[in-house]
GUFISE-363491 format. One record per atom (N, C-alpha, C): residue number from 1; residue in three letters; atom name; x, y, z. Coordinates in pm, 1 decimal. Atoms other than C-alpha are relative to their C-alpha. Example, Ala and Ser with C-alpha at 12.3 -4.5 7.8 and 13.67 -1.06 7.14 Angstrom:
> 1_Ala_N_89.0_-119.0_0.0
> 1_Ala_CA_1230.0_-450.0_780.0
> 1_Ala_C_90.0_120.0_0.0
> 2_Ser_N_-82.0_-119.0_-6.0
> 2_Ser_CA_1367.0_-106.0_714.0
> 2_Ser_C_-77.0_109.0_73.0
// end
This chain:
> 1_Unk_N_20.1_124.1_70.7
> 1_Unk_CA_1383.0_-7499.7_-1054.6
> 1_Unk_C_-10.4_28.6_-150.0
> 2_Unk_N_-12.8_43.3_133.7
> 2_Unk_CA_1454.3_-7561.0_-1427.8
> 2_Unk_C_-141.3_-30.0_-37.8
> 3_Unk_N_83.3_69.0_57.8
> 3_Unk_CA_1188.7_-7617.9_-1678.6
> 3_Unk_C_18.9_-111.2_-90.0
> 4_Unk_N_-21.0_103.1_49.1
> 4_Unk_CA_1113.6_-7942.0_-1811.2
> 4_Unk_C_15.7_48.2_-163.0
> 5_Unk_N_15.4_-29.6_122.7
> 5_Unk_CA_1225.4_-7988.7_-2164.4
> 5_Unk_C_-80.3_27.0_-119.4
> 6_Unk_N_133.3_-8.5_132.6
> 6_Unk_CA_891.7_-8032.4_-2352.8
> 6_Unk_C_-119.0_139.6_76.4
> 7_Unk_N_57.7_-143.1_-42.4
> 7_Unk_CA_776.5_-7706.3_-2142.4
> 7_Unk_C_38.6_110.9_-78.9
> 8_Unk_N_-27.3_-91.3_216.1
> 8_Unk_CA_1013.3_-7491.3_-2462.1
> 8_Unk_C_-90.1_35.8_-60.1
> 9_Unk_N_39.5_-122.0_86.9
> 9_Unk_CA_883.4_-7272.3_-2626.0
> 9_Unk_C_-6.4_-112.3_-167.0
> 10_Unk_N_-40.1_71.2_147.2
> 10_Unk_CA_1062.9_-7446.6_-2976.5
> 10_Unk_C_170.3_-5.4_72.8
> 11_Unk_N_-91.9_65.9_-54.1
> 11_Unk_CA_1383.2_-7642.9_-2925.5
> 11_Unk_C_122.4_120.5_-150.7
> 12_Unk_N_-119.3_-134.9_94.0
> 12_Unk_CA_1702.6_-7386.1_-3048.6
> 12_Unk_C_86.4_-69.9_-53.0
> 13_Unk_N_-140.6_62.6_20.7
> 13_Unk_CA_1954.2_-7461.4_-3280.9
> 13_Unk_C_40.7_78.0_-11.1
> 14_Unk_N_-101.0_-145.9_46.4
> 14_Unk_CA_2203.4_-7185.7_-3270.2
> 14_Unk_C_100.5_-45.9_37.1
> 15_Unk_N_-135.0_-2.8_-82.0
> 15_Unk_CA_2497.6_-7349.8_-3216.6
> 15_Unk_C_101.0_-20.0_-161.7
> 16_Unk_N_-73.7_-22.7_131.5
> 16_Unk_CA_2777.9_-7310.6_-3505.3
> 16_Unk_C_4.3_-55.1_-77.9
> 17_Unk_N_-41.2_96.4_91.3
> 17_Unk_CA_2795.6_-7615.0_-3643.7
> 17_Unk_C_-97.2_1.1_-54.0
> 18_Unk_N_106.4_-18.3_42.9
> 18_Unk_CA_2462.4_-7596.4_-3678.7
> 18_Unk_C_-48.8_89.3_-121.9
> 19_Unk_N_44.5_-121.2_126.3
> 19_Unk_CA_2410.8_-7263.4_-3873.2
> 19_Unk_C_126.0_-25.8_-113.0
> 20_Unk_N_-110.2_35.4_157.0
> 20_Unk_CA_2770.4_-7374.7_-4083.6
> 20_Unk_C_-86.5_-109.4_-97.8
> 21_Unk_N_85.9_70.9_85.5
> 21_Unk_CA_2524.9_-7668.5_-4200.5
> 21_Unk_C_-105.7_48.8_-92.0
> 22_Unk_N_78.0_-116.4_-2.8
> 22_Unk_CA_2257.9_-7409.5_-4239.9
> 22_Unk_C_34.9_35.1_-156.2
> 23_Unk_N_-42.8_-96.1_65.2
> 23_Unk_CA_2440.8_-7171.9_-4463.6
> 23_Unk_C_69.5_-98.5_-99.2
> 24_Unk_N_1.6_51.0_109.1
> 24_Unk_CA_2582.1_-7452.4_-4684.2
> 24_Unk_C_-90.4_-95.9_-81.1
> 25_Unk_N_132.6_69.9_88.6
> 25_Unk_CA_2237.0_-7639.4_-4754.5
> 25_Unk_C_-49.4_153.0_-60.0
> 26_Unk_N_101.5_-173.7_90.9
> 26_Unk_CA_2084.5_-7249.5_-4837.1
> 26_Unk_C_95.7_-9.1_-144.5
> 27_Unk_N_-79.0_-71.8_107.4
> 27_Unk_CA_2400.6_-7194.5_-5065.5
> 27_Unk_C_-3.7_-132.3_-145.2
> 28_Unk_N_-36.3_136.2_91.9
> 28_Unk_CA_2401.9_-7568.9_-5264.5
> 28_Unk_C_-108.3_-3.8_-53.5
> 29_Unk_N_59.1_9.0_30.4
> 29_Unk_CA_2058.6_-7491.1_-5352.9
> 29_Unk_C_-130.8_-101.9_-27.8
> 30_Unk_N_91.0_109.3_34.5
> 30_Unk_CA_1745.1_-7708.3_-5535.6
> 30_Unk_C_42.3_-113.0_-5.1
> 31_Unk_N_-99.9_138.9_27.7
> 31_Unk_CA_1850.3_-8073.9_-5540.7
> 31_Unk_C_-97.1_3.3_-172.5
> 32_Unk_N_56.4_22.6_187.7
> 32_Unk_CA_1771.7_-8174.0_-5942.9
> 32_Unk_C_-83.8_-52.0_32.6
> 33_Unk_N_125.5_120.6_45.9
> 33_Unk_CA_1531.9_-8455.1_-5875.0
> 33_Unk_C_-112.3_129.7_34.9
> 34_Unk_N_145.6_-42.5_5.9
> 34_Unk_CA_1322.8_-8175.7_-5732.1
> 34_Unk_C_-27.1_111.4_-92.2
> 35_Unk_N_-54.2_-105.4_110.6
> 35_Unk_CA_1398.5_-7913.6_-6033.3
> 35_Unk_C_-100.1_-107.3_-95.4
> 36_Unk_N_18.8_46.3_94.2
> 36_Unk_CA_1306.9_-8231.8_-6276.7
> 36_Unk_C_-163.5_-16.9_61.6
> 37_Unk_N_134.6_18.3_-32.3
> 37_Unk_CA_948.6_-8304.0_-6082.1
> 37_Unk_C_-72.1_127.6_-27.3
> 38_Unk_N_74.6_-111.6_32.2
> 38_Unk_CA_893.4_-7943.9_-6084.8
> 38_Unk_C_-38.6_34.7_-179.7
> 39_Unk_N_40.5_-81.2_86.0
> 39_Unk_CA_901.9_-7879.2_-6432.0
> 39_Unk_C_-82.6_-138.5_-89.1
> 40_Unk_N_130.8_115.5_95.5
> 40_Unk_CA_711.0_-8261.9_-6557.3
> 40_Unk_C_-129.6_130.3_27.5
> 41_Unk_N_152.9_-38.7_47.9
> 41_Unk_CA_378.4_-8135.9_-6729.8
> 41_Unk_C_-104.8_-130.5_104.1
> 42_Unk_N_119.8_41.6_-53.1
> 42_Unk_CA_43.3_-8164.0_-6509.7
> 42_Unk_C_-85.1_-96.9_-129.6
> 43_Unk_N_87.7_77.6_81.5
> 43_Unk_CA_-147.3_-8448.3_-6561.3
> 43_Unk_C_-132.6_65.3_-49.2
> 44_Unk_N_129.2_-63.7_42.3
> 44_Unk_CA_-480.1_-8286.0_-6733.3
> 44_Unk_C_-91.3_-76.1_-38.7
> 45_Unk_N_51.0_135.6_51.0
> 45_Unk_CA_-645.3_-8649.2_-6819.0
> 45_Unk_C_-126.6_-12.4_31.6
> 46_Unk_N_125.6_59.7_-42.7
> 46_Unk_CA_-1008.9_-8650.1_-6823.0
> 46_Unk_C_-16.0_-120.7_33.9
> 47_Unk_N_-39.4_96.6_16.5
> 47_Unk_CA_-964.9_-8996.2_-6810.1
> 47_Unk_C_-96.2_-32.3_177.4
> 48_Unk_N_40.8_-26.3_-161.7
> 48_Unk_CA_-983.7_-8997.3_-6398.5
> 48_Unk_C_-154.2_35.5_55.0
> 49_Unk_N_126.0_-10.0_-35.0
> 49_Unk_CA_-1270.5_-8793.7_-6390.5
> 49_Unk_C_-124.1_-65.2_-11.9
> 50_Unk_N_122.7_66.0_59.0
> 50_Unk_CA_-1483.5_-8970.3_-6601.8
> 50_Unk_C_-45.4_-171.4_90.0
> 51_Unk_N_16.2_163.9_-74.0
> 51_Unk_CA_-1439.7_-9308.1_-6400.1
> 51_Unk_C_-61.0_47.4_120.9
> 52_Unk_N_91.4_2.5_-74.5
> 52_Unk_CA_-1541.6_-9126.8_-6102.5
> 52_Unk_C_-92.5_49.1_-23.8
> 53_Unk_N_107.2_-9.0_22.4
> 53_Unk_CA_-1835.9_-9005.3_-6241.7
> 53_Unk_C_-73.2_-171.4_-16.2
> 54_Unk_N_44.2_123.3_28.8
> 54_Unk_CA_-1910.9_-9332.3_-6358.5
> 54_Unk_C_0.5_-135.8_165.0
> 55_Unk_N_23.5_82.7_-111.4
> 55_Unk_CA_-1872.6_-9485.5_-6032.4
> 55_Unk_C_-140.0_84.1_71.1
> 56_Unk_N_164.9_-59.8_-126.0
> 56_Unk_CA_-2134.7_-9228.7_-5839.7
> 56_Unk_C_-55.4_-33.0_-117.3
> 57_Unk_N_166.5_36.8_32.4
> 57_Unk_CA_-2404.8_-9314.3_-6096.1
> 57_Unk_C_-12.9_-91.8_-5.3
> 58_Unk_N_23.0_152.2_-27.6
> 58_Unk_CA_-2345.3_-9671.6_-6070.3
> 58_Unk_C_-59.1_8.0_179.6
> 59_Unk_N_-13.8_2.3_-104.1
> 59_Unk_CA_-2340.1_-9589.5_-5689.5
> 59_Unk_C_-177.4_74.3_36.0
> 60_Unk_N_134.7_-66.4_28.7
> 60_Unk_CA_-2658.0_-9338.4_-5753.0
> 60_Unk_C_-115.4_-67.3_10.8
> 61_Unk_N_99.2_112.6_50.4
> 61_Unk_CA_-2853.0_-9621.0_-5922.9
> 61_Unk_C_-4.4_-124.3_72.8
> 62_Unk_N_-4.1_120.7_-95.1
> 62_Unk_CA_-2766.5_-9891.2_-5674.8
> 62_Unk_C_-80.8_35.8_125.0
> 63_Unk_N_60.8_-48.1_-89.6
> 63_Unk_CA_-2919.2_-9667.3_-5379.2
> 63_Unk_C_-138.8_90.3_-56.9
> 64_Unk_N_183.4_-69.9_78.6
> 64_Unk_CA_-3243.7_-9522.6_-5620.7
> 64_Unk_C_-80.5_-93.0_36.6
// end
């Protein structure tokens, strides 16, 4: 008797067409949009922090 399909191990792709897809996504590389996200500058904005501070001591002072 055969094992059921979701009994696998990990489901195989080795079949040619497969690895020809394979071997021309490896070779075509980074797509740009994710090249251009990678290199935008981190936000560093105290900005953020300071609001949640400002919420826990509102939050602080509501439960004192």
């Amino acid at each position: 008797m055969t094992r059921h399909i979701i009994d696998h191990a990990a489901p195989q792709a080795e079949g040619s067409r497969t690895q020809q897809f394979l071997d021309i996504d490896r070779k075509d590389g980074v797509h740009p949009a994710v090249e251009t996200l990678a290199q935008r500058p981190a936000e560093r904005g105290a900005a953020k922090v300071r609001e949640f501070l400002r919420i826990d001591r509102e939050d602080a002072k509501a439960e004192g």
